[in-house]
C-alpha positions in Angstrom: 0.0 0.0 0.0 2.6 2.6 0.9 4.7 1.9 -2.4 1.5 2.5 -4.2 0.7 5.9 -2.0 4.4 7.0 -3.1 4.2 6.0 -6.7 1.2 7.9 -6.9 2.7 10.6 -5.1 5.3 11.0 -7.9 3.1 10.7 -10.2 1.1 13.8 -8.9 4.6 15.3 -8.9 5.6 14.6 -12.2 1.9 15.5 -13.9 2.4 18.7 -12.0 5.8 19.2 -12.9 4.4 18.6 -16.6 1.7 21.0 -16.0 4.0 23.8 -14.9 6.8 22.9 -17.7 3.6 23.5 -19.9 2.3 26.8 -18.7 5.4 28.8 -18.7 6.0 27.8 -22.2 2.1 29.0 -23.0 3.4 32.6 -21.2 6.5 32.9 -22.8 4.3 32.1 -26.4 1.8 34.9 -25.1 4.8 37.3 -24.4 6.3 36.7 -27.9 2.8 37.6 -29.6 2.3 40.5 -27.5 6.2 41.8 -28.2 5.2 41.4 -32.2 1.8 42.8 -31.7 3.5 45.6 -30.0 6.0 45.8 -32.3 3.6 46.2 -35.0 1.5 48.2 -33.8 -1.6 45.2 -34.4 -4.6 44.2 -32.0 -6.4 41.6 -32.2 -10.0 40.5 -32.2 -11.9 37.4 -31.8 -15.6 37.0 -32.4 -17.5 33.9 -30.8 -20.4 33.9 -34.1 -22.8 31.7 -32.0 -23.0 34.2 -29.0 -21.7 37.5 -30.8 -19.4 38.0 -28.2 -16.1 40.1 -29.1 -12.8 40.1 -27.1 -10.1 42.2 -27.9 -6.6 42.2 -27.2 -6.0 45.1 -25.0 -4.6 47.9 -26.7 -7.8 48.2 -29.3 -9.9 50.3 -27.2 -7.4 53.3 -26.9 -7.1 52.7 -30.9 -10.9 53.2 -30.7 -10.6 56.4 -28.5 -12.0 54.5 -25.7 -11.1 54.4 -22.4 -10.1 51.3 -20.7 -12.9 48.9 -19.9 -15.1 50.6 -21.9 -15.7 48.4 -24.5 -18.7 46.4 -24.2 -17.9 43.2 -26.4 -20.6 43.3 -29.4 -20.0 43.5 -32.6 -22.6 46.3 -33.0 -20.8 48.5 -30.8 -18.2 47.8 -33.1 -20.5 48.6 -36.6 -21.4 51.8 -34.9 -17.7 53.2 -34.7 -17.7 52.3 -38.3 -17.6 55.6 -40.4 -21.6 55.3 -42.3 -19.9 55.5 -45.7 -17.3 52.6 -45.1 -20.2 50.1 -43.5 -21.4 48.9 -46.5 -18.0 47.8 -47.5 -17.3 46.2 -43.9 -20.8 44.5 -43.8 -19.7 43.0 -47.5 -16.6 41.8 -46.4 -17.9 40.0 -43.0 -20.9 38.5 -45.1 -18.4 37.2 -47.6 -15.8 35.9 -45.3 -18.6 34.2 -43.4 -20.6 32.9 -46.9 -17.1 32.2 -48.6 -15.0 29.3 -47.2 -12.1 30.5 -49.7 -12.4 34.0 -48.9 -10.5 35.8 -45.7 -12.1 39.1 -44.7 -9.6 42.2 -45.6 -10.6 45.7 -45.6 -9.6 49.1 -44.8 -12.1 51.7 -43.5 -12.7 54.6 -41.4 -13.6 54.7 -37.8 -15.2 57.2 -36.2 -13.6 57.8 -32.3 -15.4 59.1 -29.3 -13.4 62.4 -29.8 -14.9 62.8 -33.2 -11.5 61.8 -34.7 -11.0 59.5 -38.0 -8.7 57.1 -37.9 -8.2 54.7 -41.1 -8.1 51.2 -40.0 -7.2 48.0 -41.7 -8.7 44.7 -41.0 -8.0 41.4 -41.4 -9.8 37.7 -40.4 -10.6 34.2 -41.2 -13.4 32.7 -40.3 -13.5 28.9 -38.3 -16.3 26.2 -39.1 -17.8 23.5 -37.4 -17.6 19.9 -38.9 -20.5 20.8 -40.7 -19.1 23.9 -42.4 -21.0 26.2 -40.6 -19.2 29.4 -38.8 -18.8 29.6 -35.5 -16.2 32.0 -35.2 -13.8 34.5 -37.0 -10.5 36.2 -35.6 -8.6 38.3 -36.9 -6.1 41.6 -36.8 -6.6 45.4 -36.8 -4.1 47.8 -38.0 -4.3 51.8 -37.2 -2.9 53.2 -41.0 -4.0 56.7 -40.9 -0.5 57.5 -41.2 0.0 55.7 -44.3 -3.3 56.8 -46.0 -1.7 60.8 -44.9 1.0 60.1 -46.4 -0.6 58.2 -49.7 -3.0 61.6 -49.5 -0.3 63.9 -49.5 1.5 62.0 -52.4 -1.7 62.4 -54.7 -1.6 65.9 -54.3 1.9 66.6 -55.4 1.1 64.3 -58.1 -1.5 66.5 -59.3 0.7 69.8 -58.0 3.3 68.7 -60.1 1.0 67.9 -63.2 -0.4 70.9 -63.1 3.3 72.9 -63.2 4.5 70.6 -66.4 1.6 71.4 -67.9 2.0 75.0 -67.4 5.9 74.9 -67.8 4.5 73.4 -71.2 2.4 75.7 -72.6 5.1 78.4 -71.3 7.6 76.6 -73.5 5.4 76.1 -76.5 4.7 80.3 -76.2 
């Protein structure tokens, strides 16, 4: 009996050993995605289909213009941040992804922040099925590139600046 006890003993020992061998190496994963996330600058989402809840990794609700915590988890709060003229092209993209076994959701679109500020945003997701094809629930990555659309702004201007002078500089030369 009391060999038994003590090779059960160790065999607690070992399965929690195995357990803790385990978890540290499921933290140190977490703390490599969170260093690339941050390095990134990417958050990410994950929305349960069945009970429309939404969790977020937790630097998306300051890139909302939210305050910490206050965030309620729905897609539809989501949808209303959505600028009205972009919604149309998000609501296309989710249907698709979710109608579209071959198709992963991408688009960029405008959100609208508490402060009234818009931010350019760029999106990206597949969607996960049950045995039976249905969806159940789609994750995915958000991207703040307001920066990048500035900049791609500001490049289609001097474009059109610079256009404008050649044709000018032309028709002074051909005086």
């Amino acid at each position: 009996v009391i060999s038994a006890l003590k090779k059960s003993a160790n065999d607690a020992r070992q399965q929690l050993a195995e357990r803790k061998r385990v978890e540290d190496i499921l933290l140190e994963e977490r703390e490599r995605l969170n260093l690339a996330l941050n390095a990134a600058r990417m958050e990410m989402w994950n929305w349960n289909i069945e009970t429309g809840a939404v969790s977020w990794s937790e630097g998306i609700e300051a890139m909302f213009g939210m305050a910490k915590g206050q965030f309620d988890g729905s897609y539809d709060t989501y949808l209303s941040l959505v600028h009205p003229d972009d919604l149309p092209v998000v609501q296309q993209a989710v249907n698709r992804a979710l109608s579209d076994a071959n198709y992963d959701y991408v688009v960029e679109h405008r959100l609208i922040q508490q402060s009234g500020e818009v931010r350019w945003l760029e999106g990206r997701g597949r969607v996960f099925r049950n045995a039976d094809g249905i969806p159940i629930r789609m994750a995915g990555t958000v991207v703040d590139v307001t920066e990048r659309k500035r900049g791609e702004t500001e490049r289609e201007r001097l474009i059109q600046e610079l256009a404008a002078k050649n044709t000018e500089l032309e028709q002074f030369t051909y005086t």
